[in-house]
C-alpha positions in Angstrom: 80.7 125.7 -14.2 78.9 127.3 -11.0 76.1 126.9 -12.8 76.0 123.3 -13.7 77.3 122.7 -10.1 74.3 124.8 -8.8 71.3 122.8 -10.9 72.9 119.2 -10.5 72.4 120.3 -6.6 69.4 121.3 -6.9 68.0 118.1 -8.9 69.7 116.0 -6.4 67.9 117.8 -3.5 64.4 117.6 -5.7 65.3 113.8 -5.9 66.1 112.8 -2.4 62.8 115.4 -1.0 60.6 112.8 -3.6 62.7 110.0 -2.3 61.8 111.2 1.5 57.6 111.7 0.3 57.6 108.6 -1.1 59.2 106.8 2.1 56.8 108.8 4.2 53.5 107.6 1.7 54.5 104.0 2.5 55.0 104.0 6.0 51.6 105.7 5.7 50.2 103.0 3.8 51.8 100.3 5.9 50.5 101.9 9.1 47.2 101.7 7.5 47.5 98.5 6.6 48.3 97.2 10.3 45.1 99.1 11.2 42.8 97.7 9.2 44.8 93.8 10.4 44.2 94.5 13.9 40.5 96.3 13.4 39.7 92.8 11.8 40.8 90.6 14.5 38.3 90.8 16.7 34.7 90.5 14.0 36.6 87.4 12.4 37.7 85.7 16.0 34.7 86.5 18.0 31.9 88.1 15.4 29.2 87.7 18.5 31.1 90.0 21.1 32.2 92.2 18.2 28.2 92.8 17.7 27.4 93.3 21.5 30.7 95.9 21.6 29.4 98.1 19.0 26.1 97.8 20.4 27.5 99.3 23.8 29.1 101.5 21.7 26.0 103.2 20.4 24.8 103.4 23.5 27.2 105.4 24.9 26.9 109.1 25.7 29.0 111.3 23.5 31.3 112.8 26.4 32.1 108.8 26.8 33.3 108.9 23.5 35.4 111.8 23.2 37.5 110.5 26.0 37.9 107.0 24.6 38.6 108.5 21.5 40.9 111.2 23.0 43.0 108.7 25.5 43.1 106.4 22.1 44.6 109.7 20.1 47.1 110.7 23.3 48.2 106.6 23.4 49.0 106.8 19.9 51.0 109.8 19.5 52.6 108.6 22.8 53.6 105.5 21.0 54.8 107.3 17.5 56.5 109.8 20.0 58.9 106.9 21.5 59.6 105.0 18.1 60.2 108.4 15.7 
């Protein structure tokens, strides 16, 4: 009886870790999706500027770079921080 009590535990625990991987793979996939949305926004509104941005953006030095991409990483955790 211990037994049986043990294993239907442990397949109920194996079911609600899958349950919690999937629920996790779909907030990944919706957080994705939102980035690709709002990465979009700006070539379809205003393709002209988008050009000149990434222009300026290859012509930026790499230290440049690193911090834009390092305040953008810091801003984001920040934000996942405050709403997890």
């Amino acid at each position: 009886m211990l037994i049986l009590l043990l294993q239907s535990q442990a397949e109920n625990t194996a079911k609600i870790k899958k349950a919690g991987l999937i629920d996790n793979m779909q907030d990944l996939l919706a957080a994705t999706a939102l980035l690709l949305v709002f990465e979009g926004i700006m070539p379809f509104v205003r393709p002209a500027m988008s050009r000149q941005m990434a222009l300026l953006v290859a012509k930026m030095d790499d230290k440049s770079l690193r911090t834009g991409g390092f305040i953008s990483m810091m801003a984001g955790l920040l934000i996942l921080y405050f709403i997890k």
